[in-house]
C-alpha angles and dihedrals in degrees: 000000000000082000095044089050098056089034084063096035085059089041094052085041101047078046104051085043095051100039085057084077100049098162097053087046088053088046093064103065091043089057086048080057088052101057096044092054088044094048087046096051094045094052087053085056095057096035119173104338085088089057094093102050081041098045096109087050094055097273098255109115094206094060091048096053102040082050097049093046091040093054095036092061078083084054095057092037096041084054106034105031098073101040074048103064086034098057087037083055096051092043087052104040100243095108094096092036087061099044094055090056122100098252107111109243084256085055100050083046100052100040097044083056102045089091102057095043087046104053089035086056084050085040091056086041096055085041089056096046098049085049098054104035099048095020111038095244105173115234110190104211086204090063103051093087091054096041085058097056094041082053091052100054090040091058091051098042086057098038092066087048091045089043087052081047087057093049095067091051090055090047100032094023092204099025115089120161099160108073100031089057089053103043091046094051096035087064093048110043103022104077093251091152110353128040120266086230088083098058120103102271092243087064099046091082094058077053088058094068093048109118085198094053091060092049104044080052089051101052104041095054096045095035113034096014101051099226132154115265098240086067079070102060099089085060092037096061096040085065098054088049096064092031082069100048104040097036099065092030080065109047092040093052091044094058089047085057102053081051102054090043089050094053093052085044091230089131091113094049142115 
């Protein structure tokens, strides 16, 4: 109950934060509008001559598109929503606050972030549903077990790239590598809205250690394909993979981090 609790406490604040600017919470969903109208009308443009690169996907490019820039909104909140509150934290003098409380670091880190996950999962929701019902976007029901734990797992794998990224912030305060470098390559090499079969051959393998590459996989044979899930695994266990291996690299080196700002006493900078 005492986690549900402050689960809730981050949620009412991260609202009422973010309700304080309604237009530009309005704004939000008419940009989502945008990008699917943009998306419909490019994949008139290129017509059928995409259907044979797409054929495994279902062969419509729409539906490969909407589905690649619904699903990569996890990727830019999983990097950027952590190195966010800790950097709004520095700039308004409640880092320290925080960290003398008694929430774990993990803590601090998980439930700044449960708002942003939260309204991006409503966000893709929303994306999917205007998809299927005014532009014949096929949602598979069978694979909606499967695309939420491929979520999950997307969402995890990114977090402990987007917590590194927020150790930086706590140690450099401005300077942040970590999640430009992904994000960037993650759009370009992930098959966010073209297939990474069409990448030089020399390029496919940096592909290969994209979590988003394995998602986006994942979803669009089980979701919009139609395929069985065990047409997935491979994906599926690509994720886990690198679950395992980013998760506990971030929040070690986050808590490295808080205790090296801690010793030079710049916890209060910015």
């Amino acid at each position: 109950m005492k986690i549900l609790s402050k689960a809730l406490a981050f949620m009412k604040r991260d609202f009422i934060q973010e309700l304080s600017y309604r237009l530009n919470f309005i704004f939000q969903f008419t940009g989502m509008l945008f990008t699917v109208f943009s998306f419909y009308f490019l994949a008139k443009l290129i017509g059928p001559s995409a259907e044979p690169r797409l054929a495994k996907y279902g062969g419509d490019y729409f539906s490969f598109a909407l589905t690649g820039i619904a699903f990569s909104s996890f990727l830019t909140v999983a990097l950027t929503a952590f190195s966010q509150q800790i950097r709004q934290a520095q700039v308004l003098g409640t880092m320290e606050a925080m960290l003398v409380t008694r929430t774990s670091i993990s803590g601090l880190v998980a439930y700044s972030s449960l708002y942003p996950f939260i309204f991006t999962s409503f966000r893709v929701f929303l994306l999917l549903l205007v998809g299927n019902i005014f532009f014949d976007v096929p949602l598979h029901a069978s694979g909606i077990p499967v695309s939420l734990v491929v979520m999950l797992l997307t969402v995890m794998s990114f977090a402990g790239i987007g917590i590194l990224g927020a150790s930086f912030i706590m140690v450099f305060k401005r300077f942040e590598p970590i999640t430009w470098m992904v994000s960037g390559l993650s759009y370009l090499l992930g098959g966010v809205i073209y297939p990474i079969s069409v990448l030089p051959d020399w390029l496919r393998p940096f592909s290969e250690i994209l979590p988003i590459t394995h998602a986006l996989e994942a979803i669009r044979l089980v979701l919009v394909a139609g395929r069985p899930w065990s047409d997935a695994l491979e994906s599926l266990y690509a994720l886990v993979i690198l679950t395992v291996v980013t998760l506990p690299v971030g929040l070690v080196s986050f808590s490295l981090a808080v205790k090296r700002a801690k010793k030079d006493g710049t916890l209060t900078h910015y």
